[in-house]
BALOSE-351460 format. One record per residue (C-alpha): residue in three letters; x, y, z; residue number from 1. Coordinates in steps of 0.2 Angstrom, whole numbers. Last residue first. Layout:
<recs>
REC_balo_x_y_z_voza
REC_ALA_X_Y_Z_NUM
...
</recs>
This chain:
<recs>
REC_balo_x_y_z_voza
REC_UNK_-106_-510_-588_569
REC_UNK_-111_-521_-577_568
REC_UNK_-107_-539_-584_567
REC_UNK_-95_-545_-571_566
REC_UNK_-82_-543_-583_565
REC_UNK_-88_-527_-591_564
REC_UNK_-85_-521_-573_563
REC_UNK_-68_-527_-572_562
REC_UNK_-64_-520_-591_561
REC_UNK_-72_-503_-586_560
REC_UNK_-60_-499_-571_559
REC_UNK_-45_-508_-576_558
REC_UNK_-51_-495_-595_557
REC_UNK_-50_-481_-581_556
REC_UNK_-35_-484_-572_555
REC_UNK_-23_-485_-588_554
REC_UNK_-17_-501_-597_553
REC_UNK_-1_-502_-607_552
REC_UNK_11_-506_-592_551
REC_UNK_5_-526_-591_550
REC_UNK_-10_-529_-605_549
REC_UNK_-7_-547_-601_548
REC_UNK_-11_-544_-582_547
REC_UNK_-26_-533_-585_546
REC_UNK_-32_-547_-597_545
REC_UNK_-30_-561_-584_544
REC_UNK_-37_-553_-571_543
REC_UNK_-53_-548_-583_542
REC_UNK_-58_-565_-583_541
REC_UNK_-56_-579_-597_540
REC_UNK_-44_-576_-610_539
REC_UNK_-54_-576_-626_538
REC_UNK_-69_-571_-620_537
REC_UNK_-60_-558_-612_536
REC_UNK_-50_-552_-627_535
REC_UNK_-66_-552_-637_534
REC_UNK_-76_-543_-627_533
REC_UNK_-60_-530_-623_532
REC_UNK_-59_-528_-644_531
REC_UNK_-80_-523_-643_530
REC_UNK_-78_-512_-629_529
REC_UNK_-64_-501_-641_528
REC_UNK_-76_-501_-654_527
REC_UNK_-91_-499_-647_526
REC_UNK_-85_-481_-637_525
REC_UNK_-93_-468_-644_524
REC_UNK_-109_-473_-653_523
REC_UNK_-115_-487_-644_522
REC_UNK_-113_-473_-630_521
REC_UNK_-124_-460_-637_520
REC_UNK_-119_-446_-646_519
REC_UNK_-120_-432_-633_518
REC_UNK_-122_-439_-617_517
REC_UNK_-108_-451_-621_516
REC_UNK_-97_-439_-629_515
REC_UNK_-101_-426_-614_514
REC_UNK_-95_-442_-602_513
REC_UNK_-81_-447_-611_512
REC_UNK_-72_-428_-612_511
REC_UNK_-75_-425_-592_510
REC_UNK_-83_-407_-589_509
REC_UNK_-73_-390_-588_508
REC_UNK_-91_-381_-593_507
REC_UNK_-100_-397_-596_506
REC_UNK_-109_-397_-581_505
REC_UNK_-123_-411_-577_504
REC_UNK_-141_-413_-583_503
REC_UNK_-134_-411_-600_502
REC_UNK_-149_-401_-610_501
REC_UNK_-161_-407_-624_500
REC_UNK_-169_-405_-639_499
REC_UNK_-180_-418_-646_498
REC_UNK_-179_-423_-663_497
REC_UNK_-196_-433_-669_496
REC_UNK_-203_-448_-679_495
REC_UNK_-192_-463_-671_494
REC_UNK_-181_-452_-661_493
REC_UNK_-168_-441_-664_492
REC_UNK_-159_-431_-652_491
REC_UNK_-152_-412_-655_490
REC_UNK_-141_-407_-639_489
REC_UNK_-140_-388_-634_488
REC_UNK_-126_-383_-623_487
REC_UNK_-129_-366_-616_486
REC_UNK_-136_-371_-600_485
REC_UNK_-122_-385_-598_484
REC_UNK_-107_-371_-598_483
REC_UNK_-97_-369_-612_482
REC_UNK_-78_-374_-615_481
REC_UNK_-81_-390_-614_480
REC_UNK_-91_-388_-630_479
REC_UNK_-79_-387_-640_478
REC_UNK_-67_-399_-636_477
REC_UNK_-82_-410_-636_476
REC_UNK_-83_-405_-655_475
REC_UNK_-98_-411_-667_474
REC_UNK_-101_-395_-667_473
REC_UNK_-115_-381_-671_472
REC_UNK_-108_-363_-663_471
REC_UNK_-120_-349_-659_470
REC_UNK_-110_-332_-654_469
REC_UNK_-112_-320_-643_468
REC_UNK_-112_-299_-646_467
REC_UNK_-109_-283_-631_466
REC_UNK_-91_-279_-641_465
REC_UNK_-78_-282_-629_464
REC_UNK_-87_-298_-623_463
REC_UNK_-88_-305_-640_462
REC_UNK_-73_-302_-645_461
REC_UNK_-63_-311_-629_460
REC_UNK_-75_-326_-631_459
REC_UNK_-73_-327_-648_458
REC_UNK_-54_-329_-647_457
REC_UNK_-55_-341_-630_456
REC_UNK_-67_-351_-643_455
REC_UNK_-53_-350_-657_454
REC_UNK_-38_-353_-644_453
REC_UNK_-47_-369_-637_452
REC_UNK_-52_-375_-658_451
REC_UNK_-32_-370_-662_450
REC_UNK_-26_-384_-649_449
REC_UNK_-39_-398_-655_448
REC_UNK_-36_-392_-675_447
REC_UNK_-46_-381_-683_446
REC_UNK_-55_-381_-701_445
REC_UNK_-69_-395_-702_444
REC_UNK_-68_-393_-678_443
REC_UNK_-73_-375_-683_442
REC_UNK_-93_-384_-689_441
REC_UNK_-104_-370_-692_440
REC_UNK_-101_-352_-686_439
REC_UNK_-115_-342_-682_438
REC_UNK_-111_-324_-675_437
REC_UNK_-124_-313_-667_436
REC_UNK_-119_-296_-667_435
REC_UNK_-123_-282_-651_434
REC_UNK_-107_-271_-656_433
REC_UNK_-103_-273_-674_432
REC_UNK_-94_-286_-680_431
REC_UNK_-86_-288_-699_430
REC_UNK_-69_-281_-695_429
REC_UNK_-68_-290_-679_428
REC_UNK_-73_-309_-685_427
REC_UNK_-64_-307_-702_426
REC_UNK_-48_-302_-692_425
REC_UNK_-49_-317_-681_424
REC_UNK_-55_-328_-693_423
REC_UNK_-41_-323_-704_422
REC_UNK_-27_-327_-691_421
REC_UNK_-36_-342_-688_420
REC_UNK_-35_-347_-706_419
REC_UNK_-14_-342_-708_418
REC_UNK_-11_-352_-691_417
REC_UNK_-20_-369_-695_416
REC_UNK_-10_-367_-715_415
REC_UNK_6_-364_-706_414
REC_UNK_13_-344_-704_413
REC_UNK_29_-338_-714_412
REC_UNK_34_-322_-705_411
REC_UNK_37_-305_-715_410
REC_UNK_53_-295_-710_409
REC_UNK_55_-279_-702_408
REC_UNK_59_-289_-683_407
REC_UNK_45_-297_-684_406
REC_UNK_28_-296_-699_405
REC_UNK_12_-301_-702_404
REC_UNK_7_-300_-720_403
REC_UNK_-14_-300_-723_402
REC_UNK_-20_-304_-738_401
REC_UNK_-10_-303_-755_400
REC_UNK_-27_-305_-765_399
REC_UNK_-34_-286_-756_398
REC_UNK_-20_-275_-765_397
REC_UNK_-25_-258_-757_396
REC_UNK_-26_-244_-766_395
REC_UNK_-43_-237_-762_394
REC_UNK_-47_-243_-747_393
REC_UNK_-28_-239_-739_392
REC_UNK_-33_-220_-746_391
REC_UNK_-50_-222_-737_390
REC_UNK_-41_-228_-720_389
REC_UNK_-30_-215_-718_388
REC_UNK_-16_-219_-704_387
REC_UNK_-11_-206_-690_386
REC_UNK_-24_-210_-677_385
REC_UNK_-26_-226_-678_384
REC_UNK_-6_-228_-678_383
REC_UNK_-5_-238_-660_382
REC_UNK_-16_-249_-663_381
REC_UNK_-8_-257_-681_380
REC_UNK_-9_-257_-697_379
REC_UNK_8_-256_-704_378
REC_UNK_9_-252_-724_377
REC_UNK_16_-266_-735_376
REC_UNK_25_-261_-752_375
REC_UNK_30_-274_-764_374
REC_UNK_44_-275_-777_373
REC_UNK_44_-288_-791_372
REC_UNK_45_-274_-806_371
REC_UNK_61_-268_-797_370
REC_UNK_66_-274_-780_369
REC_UNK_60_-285_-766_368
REC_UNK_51_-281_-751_367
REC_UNK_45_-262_-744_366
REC_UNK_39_-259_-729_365
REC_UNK_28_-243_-725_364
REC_UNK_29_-228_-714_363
REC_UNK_43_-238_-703_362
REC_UNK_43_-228_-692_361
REC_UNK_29_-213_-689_360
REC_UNK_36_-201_-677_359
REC_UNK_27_-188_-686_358
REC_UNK_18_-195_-702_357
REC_UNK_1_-186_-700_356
REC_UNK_-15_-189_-710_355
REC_UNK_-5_-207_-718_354
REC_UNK_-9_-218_-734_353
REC_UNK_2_-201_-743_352
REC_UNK_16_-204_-732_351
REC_UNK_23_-218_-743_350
REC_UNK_23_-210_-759_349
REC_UNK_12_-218_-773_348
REC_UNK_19_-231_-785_347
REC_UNK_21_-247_-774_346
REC_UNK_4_-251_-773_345
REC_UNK_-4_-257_-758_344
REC_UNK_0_-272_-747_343
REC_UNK_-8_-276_-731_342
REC_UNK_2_-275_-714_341
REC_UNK_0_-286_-697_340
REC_UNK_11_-278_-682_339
REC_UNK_25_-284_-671_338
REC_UNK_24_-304_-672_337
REC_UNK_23_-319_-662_336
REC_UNK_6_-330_-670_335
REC_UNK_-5_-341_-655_334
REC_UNK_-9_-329_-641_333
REC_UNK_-1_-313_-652_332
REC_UNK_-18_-315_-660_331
REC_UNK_-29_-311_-645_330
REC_UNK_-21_-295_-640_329
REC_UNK_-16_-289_-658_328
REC_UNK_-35_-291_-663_327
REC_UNK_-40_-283_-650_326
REC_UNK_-31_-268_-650_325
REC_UNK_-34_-267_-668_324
REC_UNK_-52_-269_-664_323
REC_UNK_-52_-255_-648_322
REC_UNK_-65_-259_-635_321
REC_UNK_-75_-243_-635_320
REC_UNK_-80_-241_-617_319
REC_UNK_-90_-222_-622_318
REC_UNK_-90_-222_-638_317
REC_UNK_-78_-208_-644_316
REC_UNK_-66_-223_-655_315
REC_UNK_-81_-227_-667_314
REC_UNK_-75_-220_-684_313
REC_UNK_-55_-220_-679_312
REC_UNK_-58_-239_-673_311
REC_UNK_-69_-243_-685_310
REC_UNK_-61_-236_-701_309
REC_UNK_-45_-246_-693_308
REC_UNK_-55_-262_-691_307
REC_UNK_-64_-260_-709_306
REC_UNK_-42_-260_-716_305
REC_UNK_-41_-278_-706_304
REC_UNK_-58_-283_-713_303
REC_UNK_-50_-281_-730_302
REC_UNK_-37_-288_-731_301
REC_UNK_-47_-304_-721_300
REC_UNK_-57_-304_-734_299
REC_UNK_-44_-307_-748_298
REC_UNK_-37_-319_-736_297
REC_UNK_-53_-329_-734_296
REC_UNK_-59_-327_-752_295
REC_UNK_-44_-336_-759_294
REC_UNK_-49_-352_-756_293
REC_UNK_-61_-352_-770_292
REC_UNK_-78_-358_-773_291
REC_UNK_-93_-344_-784_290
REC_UNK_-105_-335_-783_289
REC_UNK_-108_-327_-799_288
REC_UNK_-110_-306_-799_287
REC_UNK_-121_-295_-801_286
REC_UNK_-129_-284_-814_285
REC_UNK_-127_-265_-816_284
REC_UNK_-108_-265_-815_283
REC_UNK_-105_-274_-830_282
REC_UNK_-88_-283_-831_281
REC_UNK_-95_-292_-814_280
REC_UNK_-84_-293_-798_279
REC_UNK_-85_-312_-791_278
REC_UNK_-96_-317_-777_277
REC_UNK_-91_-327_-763_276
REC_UNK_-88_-345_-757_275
REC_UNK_-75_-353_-747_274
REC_UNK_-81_-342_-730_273
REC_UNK_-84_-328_-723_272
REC_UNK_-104_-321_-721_271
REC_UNK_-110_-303_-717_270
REC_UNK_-128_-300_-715_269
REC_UNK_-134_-282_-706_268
REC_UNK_-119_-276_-718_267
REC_UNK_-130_-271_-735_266
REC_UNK_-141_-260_-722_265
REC_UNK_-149_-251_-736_264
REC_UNK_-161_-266_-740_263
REC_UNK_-169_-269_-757_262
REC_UNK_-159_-288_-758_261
REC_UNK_-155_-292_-772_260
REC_UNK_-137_-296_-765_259
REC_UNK_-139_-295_-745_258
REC_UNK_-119_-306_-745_257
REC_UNK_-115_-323_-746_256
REC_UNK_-129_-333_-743_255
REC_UNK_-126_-350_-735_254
REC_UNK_-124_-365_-744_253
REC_UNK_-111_-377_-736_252
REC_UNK_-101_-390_-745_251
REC_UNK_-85_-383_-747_250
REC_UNK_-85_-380_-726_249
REC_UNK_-76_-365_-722_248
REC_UNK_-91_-357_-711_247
REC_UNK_-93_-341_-702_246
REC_UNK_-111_-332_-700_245
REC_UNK_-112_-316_-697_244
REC_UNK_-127_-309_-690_243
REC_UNK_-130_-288_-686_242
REC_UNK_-138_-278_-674_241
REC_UNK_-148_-288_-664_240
REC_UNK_-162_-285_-651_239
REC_UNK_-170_-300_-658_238
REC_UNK_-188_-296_-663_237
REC_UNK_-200_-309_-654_236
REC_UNK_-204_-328_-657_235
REC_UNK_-189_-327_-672_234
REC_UNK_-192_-339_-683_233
REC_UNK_-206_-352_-691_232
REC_UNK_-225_-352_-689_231
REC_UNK_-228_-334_-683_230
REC_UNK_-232_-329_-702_229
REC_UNK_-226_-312_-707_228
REC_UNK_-209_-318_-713_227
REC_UNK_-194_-312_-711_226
REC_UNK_-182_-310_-727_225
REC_UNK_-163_-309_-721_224
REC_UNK_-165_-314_-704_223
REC_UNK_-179_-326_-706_222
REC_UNK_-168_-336_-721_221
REC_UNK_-151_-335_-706_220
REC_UNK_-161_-343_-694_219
REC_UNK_-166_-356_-705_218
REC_UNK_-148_-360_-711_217
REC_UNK_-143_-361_-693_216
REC_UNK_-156_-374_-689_215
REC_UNK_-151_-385_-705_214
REC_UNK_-133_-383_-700_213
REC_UNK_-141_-394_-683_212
REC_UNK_-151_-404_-690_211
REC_UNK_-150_-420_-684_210
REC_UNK_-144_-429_-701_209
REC_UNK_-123_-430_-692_208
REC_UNK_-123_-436_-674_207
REC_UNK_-126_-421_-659_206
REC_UNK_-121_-403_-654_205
REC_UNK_-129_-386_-654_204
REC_UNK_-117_-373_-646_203
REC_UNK_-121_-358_-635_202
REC_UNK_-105_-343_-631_201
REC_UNK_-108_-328_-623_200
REC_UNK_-115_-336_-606_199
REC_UNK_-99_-336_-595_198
REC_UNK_-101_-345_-580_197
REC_UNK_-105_-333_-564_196
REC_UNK_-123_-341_-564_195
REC_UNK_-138_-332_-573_194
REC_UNK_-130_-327_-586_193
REC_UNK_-142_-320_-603_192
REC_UNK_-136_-329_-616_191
REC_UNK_-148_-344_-616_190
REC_UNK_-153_-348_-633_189
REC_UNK_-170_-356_-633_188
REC_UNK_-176_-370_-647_187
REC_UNK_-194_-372_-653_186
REC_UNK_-197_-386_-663_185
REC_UNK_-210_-390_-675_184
REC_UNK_-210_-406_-688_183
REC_UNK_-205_-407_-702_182
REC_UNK_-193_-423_-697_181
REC_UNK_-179_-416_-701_180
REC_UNK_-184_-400_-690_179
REC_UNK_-196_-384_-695_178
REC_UNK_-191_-370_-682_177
REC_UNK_-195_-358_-667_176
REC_UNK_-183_-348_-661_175
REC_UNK_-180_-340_-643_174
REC_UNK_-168_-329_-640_173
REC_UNK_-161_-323_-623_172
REC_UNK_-156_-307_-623_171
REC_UNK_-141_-297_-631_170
REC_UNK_-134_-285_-618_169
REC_UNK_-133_-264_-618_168
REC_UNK_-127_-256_-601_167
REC_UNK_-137_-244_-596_166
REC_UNK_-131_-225_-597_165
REC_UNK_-151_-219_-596_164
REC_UNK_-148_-211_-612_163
REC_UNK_-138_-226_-621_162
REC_UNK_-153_-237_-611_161
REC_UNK_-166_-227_-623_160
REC_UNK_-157_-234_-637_159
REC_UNK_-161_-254_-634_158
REC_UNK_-178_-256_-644_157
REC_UNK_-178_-243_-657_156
REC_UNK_-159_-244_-658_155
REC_UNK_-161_-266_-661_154
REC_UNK_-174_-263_-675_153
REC_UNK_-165_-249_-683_152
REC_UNK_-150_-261_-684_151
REC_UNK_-162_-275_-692_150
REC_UNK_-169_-265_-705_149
REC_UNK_-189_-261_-709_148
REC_UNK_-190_-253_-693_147
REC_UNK_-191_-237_-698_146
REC_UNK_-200_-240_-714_145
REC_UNK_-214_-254_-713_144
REC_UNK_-218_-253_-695_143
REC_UNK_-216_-235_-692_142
REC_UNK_-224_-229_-710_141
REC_UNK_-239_-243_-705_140
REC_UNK_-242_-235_-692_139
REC_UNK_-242_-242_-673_138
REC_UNK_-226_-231_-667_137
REC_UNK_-237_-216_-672_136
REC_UNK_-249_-218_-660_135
REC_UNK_-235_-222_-647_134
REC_UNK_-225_-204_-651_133
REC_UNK_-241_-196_-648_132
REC_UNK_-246_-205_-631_131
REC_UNK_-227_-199_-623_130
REC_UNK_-221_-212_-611_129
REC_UNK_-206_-201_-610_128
REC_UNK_-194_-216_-606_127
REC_UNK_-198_-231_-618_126
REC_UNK_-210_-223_-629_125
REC_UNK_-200_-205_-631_124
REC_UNK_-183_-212_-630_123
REC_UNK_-184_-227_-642_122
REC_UNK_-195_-217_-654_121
REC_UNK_-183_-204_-657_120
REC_UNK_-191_-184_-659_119
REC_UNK_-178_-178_-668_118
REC_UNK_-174_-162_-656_117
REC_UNK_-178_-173_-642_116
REC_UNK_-165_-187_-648_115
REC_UNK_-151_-171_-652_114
REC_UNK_-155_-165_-634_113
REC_UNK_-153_-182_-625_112
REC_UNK_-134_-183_-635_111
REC_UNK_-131_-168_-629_110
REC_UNK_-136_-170_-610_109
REC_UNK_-126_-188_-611_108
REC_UNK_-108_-178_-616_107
REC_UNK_-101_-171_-630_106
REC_UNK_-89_-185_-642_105
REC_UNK_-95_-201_-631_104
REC_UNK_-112_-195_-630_103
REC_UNK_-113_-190_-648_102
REC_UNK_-106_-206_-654_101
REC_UNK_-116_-217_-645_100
REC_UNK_-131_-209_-653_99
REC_UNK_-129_-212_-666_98
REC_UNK_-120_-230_-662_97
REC_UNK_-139_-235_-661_96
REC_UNK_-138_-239_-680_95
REC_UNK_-150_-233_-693_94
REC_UNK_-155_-221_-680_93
REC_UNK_-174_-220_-679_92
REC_UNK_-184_-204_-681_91
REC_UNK_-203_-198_-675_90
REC_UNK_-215_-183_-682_89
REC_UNK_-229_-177_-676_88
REC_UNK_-229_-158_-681_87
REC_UNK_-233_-140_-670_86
REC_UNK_-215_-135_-669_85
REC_UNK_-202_-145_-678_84
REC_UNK_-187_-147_-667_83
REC_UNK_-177_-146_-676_82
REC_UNK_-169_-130_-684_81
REC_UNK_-175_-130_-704_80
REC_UNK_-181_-109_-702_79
REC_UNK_-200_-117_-703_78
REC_UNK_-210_-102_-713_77
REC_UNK_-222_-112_-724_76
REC_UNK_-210_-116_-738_75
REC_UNK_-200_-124_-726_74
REC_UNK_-216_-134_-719_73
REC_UNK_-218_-142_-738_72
REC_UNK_-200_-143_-738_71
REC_UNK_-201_-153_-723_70
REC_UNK_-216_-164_-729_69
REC_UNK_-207_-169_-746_68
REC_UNK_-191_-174_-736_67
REC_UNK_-202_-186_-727_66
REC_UNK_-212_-192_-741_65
REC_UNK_-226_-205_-737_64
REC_UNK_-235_-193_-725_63
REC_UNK_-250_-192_-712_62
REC_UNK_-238_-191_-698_61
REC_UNK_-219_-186_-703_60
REC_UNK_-207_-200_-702_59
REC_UNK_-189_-200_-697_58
REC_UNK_-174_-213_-703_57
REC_UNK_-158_-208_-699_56
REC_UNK_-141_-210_-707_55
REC_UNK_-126_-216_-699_54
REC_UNK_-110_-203_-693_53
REC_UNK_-96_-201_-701_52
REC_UNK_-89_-185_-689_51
REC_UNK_-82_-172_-699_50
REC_UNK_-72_-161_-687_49
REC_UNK_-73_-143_-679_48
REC_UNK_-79_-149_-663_47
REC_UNK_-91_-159_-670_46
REC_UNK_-98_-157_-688_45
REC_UNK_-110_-168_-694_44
REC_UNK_-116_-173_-712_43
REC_UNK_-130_-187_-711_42
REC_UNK_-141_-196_-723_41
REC_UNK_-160_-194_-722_40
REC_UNK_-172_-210_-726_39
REC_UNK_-191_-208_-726_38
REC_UNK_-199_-212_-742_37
REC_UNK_-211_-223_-739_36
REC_UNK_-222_-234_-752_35
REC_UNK_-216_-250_-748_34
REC_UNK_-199_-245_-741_33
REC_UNK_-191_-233_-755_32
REC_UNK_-175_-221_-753_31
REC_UNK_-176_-205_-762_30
REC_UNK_-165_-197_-751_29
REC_UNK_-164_-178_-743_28
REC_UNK_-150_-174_-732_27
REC_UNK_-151_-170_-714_26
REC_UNK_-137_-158_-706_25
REC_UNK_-131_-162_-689_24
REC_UNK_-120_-148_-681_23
REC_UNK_-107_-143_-669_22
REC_UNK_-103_-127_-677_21
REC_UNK_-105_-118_-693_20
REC_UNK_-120_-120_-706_19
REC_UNK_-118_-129_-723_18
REC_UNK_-114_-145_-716_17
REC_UNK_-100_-155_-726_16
REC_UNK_-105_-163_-744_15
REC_UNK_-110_-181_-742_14
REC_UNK_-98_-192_-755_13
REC_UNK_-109_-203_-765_12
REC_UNK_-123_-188_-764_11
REC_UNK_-136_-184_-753_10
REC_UNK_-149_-169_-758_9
REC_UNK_-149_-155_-748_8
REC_UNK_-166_-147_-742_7
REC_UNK_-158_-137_-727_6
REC_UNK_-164_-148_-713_5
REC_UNK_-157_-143_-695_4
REC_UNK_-150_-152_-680_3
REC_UNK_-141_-140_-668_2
REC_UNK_-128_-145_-654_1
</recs>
């Protein structure tokens, strides 16, 4: 496969390459990071087809302007084909499905030939060992540029293993933050398993004022703007991707999107929630952030159309775990249907939102008549192929949601089943592979039965797509599902919050005893112990209790009301 520089600009829509064959054509950009200019857009060509593949970012020595340089060694005689003789120079992938693709589209020895022929810094430091590429790791370019964005971060640190064929896992993450108390805590996410328990999956639990949405909201700040000091975040760059944070609570204030923000990777952040920001008359300036509960279903229209560009985008990788395949898995666990739809206008044909319409039925769905009639088109696994998600982007009538539909007719779903339907779409739409997701409080919006499905949901996700999940709850329900070392319990003192671990297993565990442990008994259980006080003073032993009770006692409280008896509970 050739890689070659022609001097091209980018554009909104990036022209084809201008060479035949498998080929990757590097655009020029005037992209800024502090002084660097180093960003290249991407126009391949494999097998005959465009593949959408994500820019790059590569550095010439002793330059602030990439494209700059590589005219400059055009003019001298370069023909444009990489690689360049004679010149330092080292690239990152703005995500390290690059890569991915390649291999999954030509084979491991193509993808290797494409990273030699750019020089990428995760292969020659981490398996070349080469003394040039480590020089120029330590600039100031590399620092500032390259690895200015979080998914650049995680290729530079974890692409090599694409070329090795190594599995790709988030680590362990340690984080170091300010507590209620202003005081310093330093809190470690085990994800990495080290028994046959599932490790995707951590939660923070404890009473309300402990600070554990105040953790969250830290970690989410240093993600979005790290800072230089060692005091506060991230104790060493997280081999991340992407953080989506996932909270229906009115009262939260997470940021909703990289607003402001001079970063190119606008979806190394995604947020779903209440909140969101509302399209401005003037497109140079933004939007208010504003409280509606018609964010979630406009999101979730979305996010299912992002699944589709996913799965036809991403669907060579190698162990691609399909989204639509995924989402029709986990949600037919709690919702009966045939397909999920959105709504587009009703002027345009019905073929034209497909590439190929054979043996294609229904093409769309159509509901009511005249000015009231609306047009659903099917999304689902098995169109991938045939459905064209850029035309769904561009008509599609994102404040009608997402319409499931049985037998050819739309289903009514309840309020619990409507939001984890959304979630579940959010979720997948928004994740890329090796994602963080934080989601604050789903007891707020979940019920008991729907809080099970929702953690067996994000289990299922995050295992299909290398990511985990950090869940702060006041739910035991919740965390019986996760294993005591991922369960992290914040404990005030006096002056202080200590951070602790059950010494027993929570994965499976008895409700009482996690409650206890995690709140405290006076907190738990003083209002029930207080009523058997009362009825034993006024009785006399516990004999007489048990026997006035008659058939509305259970084991356990005879248990605890002969030991409170004998004053040894």
């Amino acid at each position: 496969m050739k890689v070659i520089y022609l001097g091209r600009s980018s554009r909104r829509s990036n022209p084809p390459p201008q060479v035949e064959g498998d080929v990757i054509e590097l655009l020029s950009n005037n992209w800024d990071d502090y002084g660097f200019k180093t960003s290249f857009p991407v126009t391949c060509r494999i097998n005959s087809e465009i593949v959408n593949l994500p820019g790059i970012r590569l550095l010439v020595a002793g330059a602030h302007t990439s494209s700059s340089a590589l005219d400059n060694l055009r003019n001298e005689g370069w023909d444009g084909v990489f690689p360049i003789p004679g010149t330092n120079y080292l690239s990152v992938p703005g995500e390290i499905t690059f890569y991915e693709q390649i291999e999954g589209t030509l084979g491991i020895e193509a993808a290797i030939k494409v990273a030699k022929a750019l020089r990428d810094a995760s292969y020659l430091v981490h398996l070349a060992d080469e003394a040039d590429a480590k020089t120029l790791v330590d600039s100031e370019g590399f620092r500032n540029s390259l690895q200015r964005e979080r998914a650049s971060t995680q290729a530079f640190m974890d692409g090599w293993k694409v070329f090795e064929e190594q599995a790709i896992a988030v680590r362990d993450l340690d984080f170091r933050f300010e507590n209620v108390f202003g005081n310093v805590s330093t809190l470690k996410l085990n994800f990495q398993p080290r028994t046959r328990l599932p490790h995707d999956v951590n939660a923070l639990i404890g009473p309300n004022g402990h600070g554990k949405s105040q953790f969250l909201h830290q970690m989410v700040k240093d993600w979005i703007s790290p800072s230089d000091e060692d005091k506060f975040g991230f104790i060493e760059k997280p081999n991340l991707s992407q953080l989506v944070v996932v909270s229906y609570s009115p009262f939260e204030r997470f940021p909703v999107d990289l607003m402001g923000k001079q970063l190119r990777d606008k979806d190394a952040y995604r947020y779903f929630g209440l909140r969101g920001r509302t399209t401005p008359r003037d497109a140079s300036k933004r939007g208010r952030i504003t409280l509606s509960h018609d964010y979630p279903k406009r999101n979730a229209a979305h996010s299912l159309v992002q699944c589709l560009a996913d799965d036809r985008r991403l669907g060579s990788i190698r162990d691609w775990s399909g989204k639509l395949a995924t989402m029709e898995r986990v949600l037919r666990t709690a919702v009966a249907f045939d397909y999920a739809a959105v709504e587009v206008g009703p002027q345009k044909p019905k073929g034209s939102f497909y590439l190929d319409t054979m043996m294609i039925d229904p093409l769309a769905i159509d509901i009511g008549e005249g000015e009231e009639r609306q047009r659903f088109i099917p999304i689902a696994s098995a169109r991938v192929n045939q459905l064209d998600d850029e035309q769904l982007t561009a008509d599609l009538k994102a404040d009608s949601g997402v319409t499931f539909f049985l037998n050819g007719q739309p289903i009514e779903l309840s309020s619990g089943q409507r939001l984890f339907a959304y979630l579940v779409i959010n979720i997948l739409g928004a994740t890329r592979r090796n994602s963080l997701i934080l989601v604050d409080e789903p007891e707020l919006f979940l019920h008991p039965t729907l809080e099970i499905q929702f953690i067996d949901m994000l289990k299922a996700i995050l295992s299909r797509f290398n990511s985990k999940a950090l869940l702060a709850t006041h739910s035991v329900v919740t965390v019986r599902e996760i294993p005591s070392e991922c369960v992290h319990i914040f404990e005030k003192t006096e002056d202080d919050v200590i951070l602790k671990r059950p010494p027993f297993q929570t994965f499976g565990g008895d409700f009482q005893r996690i409650s206890s442990y995690a709140f405290g008994d006076k907190a738990v259980s003083k209002p029930f112990e207080r009523w058997i006080t009362e009825q034993l003073e006024e009785l006399g032993s516990a004999e007489a209790l048990i026997q006035e009770m008659g058939d509305d006692i259970n084991e356990e409280l005879i248990v605890q009301i002969k030991a409170m008896d004998r004053d040894q509970w």
